[in-house]
N, C-alpha and C positions, 0 to 999 in steps of 0.2 A: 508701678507703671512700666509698662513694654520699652525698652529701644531699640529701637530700631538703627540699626546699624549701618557705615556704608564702608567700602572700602578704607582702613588705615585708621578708623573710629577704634577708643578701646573702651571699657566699659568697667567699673570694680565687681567683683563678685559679692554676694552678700553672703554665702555659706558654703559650706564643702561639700559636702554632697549634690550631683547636679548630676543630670543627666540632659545628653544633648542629641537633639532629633533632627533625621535630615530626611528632605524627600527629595526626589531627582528626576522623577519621570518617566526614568529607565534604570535597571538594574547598576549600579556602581558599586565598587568597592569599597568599602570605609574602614578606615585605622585609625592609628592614633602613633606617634614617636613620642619619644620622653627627651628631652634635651637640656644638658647644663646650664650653668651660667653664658656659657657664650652661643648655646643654642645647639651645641652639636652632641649630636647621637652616640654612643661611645660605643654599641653594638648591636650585633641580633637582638641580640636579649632586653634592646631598650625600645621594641618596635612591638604594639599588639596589631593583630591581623588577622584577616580568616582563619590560618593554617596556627595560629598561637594565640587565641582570643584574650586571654587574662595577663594582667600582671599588676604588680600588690596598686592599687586606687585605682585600678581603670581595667576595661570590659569592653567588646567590642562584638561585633556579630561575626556571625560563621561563616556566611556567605554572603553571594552580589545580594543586592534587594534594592529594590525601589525607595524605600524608607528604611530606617536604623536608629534605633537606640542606640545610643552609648551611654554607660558607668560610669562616671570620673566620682574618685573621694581625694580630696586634694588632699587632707589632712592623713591619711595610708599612702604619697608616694614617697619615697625615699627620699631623704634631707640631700641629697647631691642633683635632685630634680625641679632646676628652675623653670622650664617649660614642656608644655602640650599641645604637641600640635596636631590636628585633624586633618586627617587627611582623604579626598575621594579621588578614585579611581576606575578610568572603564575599562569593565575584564575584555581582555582581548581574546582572538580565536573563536569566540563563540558567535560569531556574525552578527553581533550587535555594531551599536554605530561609533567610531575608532575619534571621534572627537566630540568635543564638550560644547561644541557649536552646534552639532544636530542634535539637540537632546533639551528638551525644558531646562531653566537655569536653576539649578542647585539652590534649595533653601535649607538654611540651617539652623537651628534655634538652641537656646539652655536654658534650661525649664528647672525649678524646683522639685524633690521627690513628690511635690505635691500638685504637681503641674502647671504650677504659676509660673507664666515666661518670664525669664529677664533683660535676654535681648535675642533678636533674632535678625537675620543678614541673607540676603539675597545674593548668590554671588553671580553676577552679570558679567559681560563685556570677552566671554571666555570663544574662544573661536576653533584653532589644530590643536590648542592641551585637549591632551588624555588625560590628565594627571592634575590634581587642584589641593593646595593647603586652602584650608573652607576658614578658620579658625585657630588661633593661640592661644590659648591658656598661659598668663606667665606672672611670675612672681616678683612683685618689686615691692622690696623695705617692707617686709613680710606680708607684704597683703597678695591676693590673687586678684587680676584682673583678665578680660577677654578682649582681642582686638577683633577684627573683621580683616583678613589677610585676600583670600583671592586670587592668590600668586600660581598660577596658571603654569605647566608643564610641558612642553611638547613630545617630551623625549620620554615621557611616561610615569611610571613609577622609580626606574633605576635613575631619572634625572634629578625627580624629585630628593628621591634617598640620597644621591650620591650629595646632592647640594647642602647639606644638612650633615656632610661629613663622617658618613658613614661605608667604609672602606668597602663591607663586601652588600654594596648596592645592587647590582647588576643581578650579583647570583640570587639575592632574598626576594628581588623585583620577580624575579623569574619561576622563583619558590610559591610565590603569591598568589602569580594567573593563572600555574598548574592547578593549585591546590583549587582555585575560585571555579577553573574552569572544570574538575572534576566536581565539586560539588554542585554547580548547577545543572550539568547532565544530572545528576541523580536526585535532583529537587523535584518536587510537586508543582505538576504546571499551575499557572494560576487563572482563576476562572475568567472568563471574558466580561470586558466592561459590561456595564448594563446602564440601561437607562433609569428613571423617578420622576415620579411628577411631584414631590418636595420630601427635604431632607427630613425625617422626625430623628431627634436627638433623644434619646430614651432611659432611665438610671437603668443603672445595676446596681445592687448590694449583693453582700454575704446574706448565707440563710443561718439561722440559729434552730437551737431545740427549745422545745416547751413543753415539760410536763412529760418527755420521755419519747413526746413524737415531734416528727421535721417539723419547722417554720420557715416562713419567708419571710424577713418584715419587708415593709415599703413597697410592697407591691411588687418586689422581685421573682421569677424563678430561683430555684434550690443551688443557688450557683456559689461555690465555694469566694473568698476575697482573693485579692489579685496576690501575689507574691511579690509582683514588682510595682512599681507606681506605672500607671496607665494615662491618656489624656482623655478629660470629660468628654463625652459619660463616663468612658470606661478609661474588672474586671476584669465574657466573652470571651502571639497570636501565632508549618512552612511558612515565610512569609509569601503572601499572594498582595497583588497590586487591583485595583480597578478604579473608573473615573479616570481623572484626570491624570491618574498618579500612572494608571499602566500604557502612556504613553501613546494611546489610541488617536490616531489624528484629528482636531477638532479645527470646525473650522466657523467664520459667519460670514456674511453675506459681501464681505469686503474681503475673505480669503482667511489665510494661515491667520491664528491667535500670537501675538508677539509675545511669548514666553521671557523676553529678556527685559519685560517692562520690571524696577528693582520694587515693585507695591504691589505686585502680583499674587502675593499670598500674602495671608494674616496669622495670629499666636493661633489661632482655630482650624481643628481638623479641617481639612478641606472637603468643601460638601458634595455630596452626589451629584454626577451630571442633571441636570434636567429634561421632563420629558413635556408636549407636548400639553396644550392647557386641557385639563379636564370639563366637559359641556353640562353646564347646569342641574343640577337634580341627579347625577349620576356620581358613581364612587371611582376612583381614579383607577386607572389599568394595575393591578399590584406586578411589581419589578422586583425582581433579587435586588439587596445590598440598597435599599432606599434609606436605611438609617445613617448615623454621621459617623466618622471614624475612618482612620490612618490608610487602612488596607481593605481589600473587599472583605477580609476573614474579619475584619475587624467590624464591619459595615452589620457584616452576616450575623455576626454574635449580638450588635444589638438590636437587631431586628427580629430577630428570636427574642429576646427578652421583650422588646415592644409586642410582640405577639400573644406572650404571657399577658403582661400587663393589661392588652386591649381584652382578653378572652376573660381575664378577671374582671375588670370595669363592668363589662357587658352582661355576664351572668348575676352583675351582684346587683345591676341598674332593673334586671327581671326580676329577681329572686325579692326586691326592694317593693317595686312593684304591685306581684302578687303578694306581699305580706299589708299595704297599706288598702289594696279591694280588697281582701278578707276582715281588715280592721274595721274600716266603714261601713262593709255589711253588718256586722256582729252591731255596731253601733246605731245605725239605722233600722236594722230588727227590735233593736231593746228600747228603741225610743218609741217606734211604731205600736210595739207589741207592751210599753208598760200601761198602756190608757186602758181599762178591761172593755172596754165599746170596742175596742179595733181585734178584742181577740177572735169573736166568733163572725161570724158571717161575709160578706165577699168586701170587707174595708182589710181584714188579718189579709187575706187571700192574696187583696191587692199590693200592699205593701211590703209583704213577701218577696212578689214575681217585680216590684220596681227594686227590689235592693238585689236581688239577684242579677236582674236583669244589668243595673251598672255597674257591679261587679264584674259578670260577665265580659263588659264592652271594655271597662277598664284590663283588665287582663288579656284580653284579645289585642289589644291594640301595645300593650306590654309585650306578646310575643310575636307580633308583628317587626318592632321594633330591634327584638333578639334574633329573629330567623334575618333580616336583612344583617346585619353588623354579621354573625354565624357565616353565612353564605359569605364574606368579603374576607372573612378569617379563612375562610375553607379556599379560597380562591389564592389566596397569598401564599398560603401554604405549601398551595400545588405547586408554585412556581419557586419559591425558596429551598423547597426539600432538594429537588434536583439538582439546585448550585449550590449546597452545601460542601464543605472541603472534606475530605476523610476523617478527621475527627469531629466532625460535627455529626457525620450521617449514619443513617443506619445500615447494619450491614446490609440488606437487599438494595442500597444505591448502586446505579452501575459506576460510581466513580470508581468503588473498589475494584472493578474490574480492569482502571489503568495504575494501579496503585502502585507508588515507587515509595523507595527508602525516605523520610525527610531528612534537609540538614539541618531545621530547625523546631524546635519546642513551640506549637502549635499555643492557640492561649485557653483552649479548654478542651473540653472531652466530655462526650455524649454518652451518659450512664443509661438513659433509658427517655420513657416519657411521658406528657403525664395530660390527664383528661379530665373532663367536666360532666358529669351525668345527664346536663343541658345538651351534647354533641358528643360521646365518645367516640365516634369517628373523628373527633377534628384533635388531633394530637400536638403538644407541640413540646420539641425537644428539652430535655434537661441536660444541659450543661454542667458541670462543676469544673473551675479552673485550676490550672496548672502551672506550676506544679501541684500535688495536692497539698492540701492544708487538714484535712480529714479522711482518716480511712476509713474504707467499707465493709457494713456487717451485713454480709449475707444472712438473710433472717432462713435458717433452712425448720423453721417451727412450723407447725399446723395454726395460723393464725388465724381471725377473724372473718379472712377473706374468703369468699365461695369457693374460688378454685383451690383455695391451701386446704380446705375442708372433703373437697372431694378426690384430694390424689391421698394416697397410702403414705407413713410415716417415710419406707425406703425413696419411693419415686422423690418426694420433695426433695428429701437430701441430695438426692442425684440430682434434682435440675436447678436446687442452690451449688453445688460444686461447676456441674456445666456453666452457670450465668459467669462464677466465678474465675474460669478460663477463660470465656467470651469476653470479660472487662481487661484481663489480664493482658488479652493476644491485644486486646484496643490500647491498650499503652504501650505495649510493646512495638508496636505499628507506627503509632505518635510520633515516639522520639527518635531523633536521631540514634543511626547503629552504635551500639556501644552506651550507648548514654542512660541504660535503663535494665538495671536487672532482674529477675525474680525467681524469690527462693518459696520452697513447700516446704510446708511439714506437715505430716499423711502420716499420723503415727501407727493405727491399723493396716495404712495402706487400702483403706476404703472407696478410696480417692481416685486412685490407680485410670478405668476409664474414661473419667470425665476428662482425665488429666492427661492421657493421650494424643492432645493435637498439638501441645507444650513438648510433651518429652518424646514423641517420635521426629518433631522438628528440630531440638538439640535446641532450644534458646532456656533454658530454664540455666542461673547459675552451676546448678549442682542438683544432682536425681534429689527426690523427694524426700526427705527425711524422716525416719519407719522409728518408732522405738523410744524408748527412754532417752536412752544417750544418745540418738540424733536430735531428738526436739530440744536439750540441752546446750548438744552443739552449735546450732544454727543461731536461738539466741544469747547465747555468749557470743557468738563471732556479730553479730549485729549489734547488741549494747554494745559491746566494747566500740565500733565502730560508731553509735552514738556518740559515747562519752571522748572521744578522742576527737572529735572533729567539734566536738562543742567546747572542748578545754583548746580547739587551738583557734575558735573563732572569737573565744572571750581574751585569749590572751595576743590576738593578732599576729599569729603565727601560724598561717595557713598553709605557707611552704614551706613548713618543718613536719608536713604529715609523714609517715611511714611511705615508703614509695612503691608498695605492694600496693598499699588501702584504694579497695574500688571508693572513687569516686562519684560511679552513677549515680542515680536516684535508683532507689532500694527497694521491692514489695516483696512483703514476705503474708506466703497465704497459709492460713493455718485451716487445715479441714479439719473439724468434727470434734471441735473443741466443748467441753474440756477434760474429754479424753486423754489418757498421757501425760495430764500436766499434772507436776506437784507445786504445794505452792510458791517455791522459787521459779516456776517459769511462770505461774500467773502474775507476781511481781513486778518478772522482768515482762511479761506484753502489757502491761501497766505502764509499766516505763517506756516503751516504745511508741502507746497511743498518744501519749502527753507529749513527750520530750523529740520522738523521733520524726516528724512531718518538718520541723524546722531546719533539722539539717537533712533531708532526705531519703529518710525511709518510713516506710508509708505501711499500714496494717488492712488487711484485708480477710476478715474472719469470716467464716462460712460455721456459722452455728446457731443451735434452739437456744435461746436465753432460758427455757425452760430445763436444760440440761443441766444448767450452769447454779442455779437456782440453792441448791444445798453451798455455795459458798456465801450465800447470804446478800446481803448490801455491800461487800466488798468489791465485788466488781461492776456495780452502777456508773462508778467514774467512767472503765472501761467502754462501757455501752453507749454512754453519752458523749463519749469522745470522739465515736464513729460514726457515719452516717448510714442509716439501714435502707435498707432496700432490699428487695424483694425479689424471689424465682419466678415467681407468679404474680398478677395483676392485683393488687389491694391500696386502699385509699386510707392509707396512712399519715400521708403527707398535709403538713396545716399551712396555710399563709395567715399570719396574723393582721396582716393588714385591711383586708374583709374578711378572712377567715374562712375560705372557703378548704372545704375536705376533698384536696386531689387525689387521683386516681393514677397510682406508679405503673408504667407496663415496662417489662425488664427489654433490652434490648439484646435481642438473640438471635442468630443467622435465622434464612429460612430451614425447615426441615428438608434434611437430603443434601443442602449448599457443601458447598466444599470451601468459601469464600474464605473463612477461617486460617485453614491448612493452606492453602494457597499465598495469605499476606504472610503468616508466617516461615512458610519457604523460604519466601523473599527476604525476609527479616535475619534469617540464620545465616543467607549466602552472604548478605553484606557485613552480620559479624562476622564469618569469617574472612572478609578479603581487609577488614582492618589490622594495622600492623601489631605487630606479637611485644 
């Protein structure tokens, strides 16, 4: 059971790992201090923050944002650490609003990895602070418990810090709003509230394989499992705000909404604004972000997913349908037609044109059924496509056209999309989230599919390497600058052109890898980077890495496999498809399984480790859940677009302006 907390209340924790969620209204800044026995700070280095987000049990976000996650593992913070305290902040300079009095009242919650709340706290009564401890974490006769603090600032973050006994307050206060207020220049705007005429809460699961091809159980899209624990539904995050959360002014018919009431919010996402009651007989206006969730990215992601779900429901309530008017005919034909009097003369005739005839009526009235719900999917569509965030969208969105650096790890990424033979015009996005947990096999084979059957052995290959730069430049796009690297290995050098919007923009690690001893070199430097980050996360010694070792998340593409390899590096990408997704480095193979074939059943693990997909449109893709055979469409710029080379410009200038 929830408690709800009020000022000076403390609460026992039941486990160590926790995670605690804030939303604010408007952009704040959220930390966290570490403090001894008597509470106080003993340095920088005991403070996480935008500009220093980690230290050993605790994680905190990168930048301002409307809502925040935090990390805490109580049992990973160092034995000289009796408290934790949360702390929010509003960035200054950026023309937001300079007190905690204009601004919806801060709620803060601790949640289980598994989203179970345990207590949550409003913090009310706040007026000129800028500056607020939300929250304590502290340790007494070795147990952990949470109080509800509140203790309110005026003098900002250096008053806060300094209070808390930490000498160089002033300067780290001041370290903070630089760094907060350069990252939110260079954030992703966030989309504008929208309206709903009611929330639909929607699941999401992981997909699996069966039998060598995609699955979805439970009725989900292909969408990879969450990496981090999420709040139900999800999964599906830059952070973007809308509703209530992007501080849009709401008002009712008695004026302003009192934000400082402390019952204002619940353990539950907070739901979509509402729209306007829908008139009888009619299907409601569809709104971007009408599903439930934290942020509008959040909203968007499962409102794609509910789009999946409804477009499967609806094909398989037709497909159902016409399978029980063909049953009934066949059954009503056989009963008609076993009497031999009813075979010949106009009684056969008659009873013929009556089982047809409500066959007919039945199936009509089945796709009556299908084209109305079709049309209201086709309708939603139009209107969510365009307030998709850059990793959602495809690249002919114009959002790409205002497209900046993100400071944060978006919660998935649009591989391509996928269709129904009942509408394939009506598309709807496939997601897989992030980080990855599966890497991608470019299938560059002449497979099954009509268009893989009519291009030439060369062209395919060519436009599974293209797809394969197209996904490549979209992660690269995603994540924060610096946060995400990727390596080739091109052992012919076959690769060379597709691989031109990569290596003329200079984001690739290191040029392509040509040759024996380069394909060798690349994964040894990658296993190794493997096994070294997995030997210091089992031994809990993360900050004993190497202080060379990239840290980003890692993709290494291999073209035109399994050329060049011997079998120590089919081994080693054996070992990278298993072992490497958990700590960060991610496999992206561009190859004919047909190729690979003369090594036998040896590298089946390999193939089913990855997720395949396609240069070209083919309906490979299963949902176990009705089972229906979706149809992949790869997602690829328009022809002639430059939009590509253009994100990636921008992607290059900002790794360079990060410090050396």
């Amino acid at each position: 059971m929830t408690a709800e907390l009020v000022r000076g209340q403390n609460h026992p924790l039941p486990q160590a790992r926790l995670e605690i969620r804030v939303s604010a209204g408007k952009p704040v800044v959220a930390g966290a201090t570490l403090g001894d026995e008597q509470g106080t700070v003993r340095g920088t280095e005991w403070v996480a923050h935008p500009g220093s987000p980690n230290l050993p049990g605790l994680e905190v976000s990168k930048q301002a944002a409307a809502d925040h996650r935090l990390a805490v593992d109580l049992e990973a913070l160092p034995e000289t650490v009796h408290r934790v305290s949360v702390l929010l902040a509003l960035p200054m300079g950026v023309g937001g609003p300079a007190r905690f009095g204009a601004v919806a009242a801060p709620f803060v919650s601790v949640t289980g990895l598994d989203g179970s709340e345990v207590v949550n706290y409003t913090v009310t009564g706040l007026d000129s602070e800028s500056a607020v401890v939300a929250l304590e974490l502290y340790r007494r006769q070795g147990m952990w418990k949470v109080r509800a603090v509140g203790q309110g600032y005026a003098g900002g973050l250096a008053e806060m810090l300094g209070d808390q006994g930490l000498a160089q307050a002033r300067e780290l206060a001041s370290a903070i709003q630089d760094a907060v207020s350069s990252g939110m220049a260079r954030s992703v705007a966030s989309p504008p509230p929208r309206g709903q005429d009611d929330a639909r809460g929607r699941r999401t699961t992981s997909h699996a394989t069966n039998g060598g091809r995609e699955t979805q159980p439970d009725a989900t899209p292909p969408a990879t499992a969450a990496a981090a624990p999420a709040p139900a539904p999800v999964p599906p995050v830059p952070t973007a705000a809308g509703g209530p959360e992007s501080g849009a002014p709401q008002t009712t018919q008695g004026g302003p909404i009192d934000y400082a009431h402390p019952r204002r919010r619940n353990a539950a996402p907070p739901p979509p604004p509402t729209a306007p009651p829908t008139p009888p007989g009619q299907y409601p206006q569809p709104v971007a972000g009408d599903a439930t969730g934290w942020s509008m990215e959040e909203r968007l992601y499962n409102q794609v997913w509910g789009m999946f779900e409804d477009l499967a429901r609806t094909v398989a309530a037709y497909r159902s349908a016409v399978d029980f008017a063909e049953s009934r005919m066949d059954q009503e034909l056989d009963k008609a037609l076993s009497d031999p009097r009813s075979r010949i003369g106009t009684a056969g005739d008659t009873a013929r044109a009556t089982a047809r005839a409500k066959h007919d009526t039945l199936v009509g009235q089945a796709r009556d059924v299908l084209e109305r719900d079709l049309a209201q999917l086709a309708a939603e569509t139009g209107v969510v496509e365009p307030a998709l965030p850059p990793a959602f969208a495809s690249w002919d969105n114009p959002v790409w056209h205002g497209y900046r650096v993100p400071m944060e790890i978006p919660m998935a990424l649009r591989v391509g999309d996928l269709h129904l033979p009942e509408r394939p015009d009506l598309r709807i996005p496939m997601l897989v989230r992030l980080p990855l947990e599966r890497g991608l096999w470019i299938d560059s084979g002449r497979s099954g599919s009509d268009a893989a059957l009519l291009m030439e052995s060369d062209q395919l290959r060519r436009a599974a390497m293209e797809s394969a730069v197209a996904h490549a430049a979209r992660l690269l796009a995603v994540y924060p600058a610096g946060e995400f690297s990727v390596h080739v290995i091109d052992p012919a050098g076959s690769g060379a052109p597709a691989l031109a919007p990569l290596t003329e923009a200079g984001v690739l690690a290191a040029p392509p890898a040509a040759g024996a001893q380069g394909v060798a070199a690349v994964l040894a430097k990658l296993t190794q980077r493997v096994e070294l980050v997995q030997m210091a996360v089992r031994g809990g010694v993360t900050d004993s890495l190497p202080p060379d070792l990239d840290t980003a998340e890692q993709l290494l593409i291999v073209n035109d496999f399994p050329h060049g390899f011997d079998d120590r590096a089919v081994t080693q990408l054996r070992y990278l498809a298993d072992e490497g997704p958990s700590v960060g480095v991610h496999l992206m193979m561009v190859a004919d399984r047909e190729d690979a074939s003369a090594y036998g059943p040896v590298l089946d693990p390999l193939w089913r480790a990855l997720l395949r997909v396609t240069p070209v449109p083919d309906d490979h893709l299963i949902d176990p859940w009705v089972g229906h055979t979706w149809t992949y469409e790869p997602l690829l710029p328009p022809p002639g677009s430059q939009v590509v080379r253009q994100v990636l410009a921008q992607v290059a200038t900002a790794r360079r302006s990060l410090p050396r």
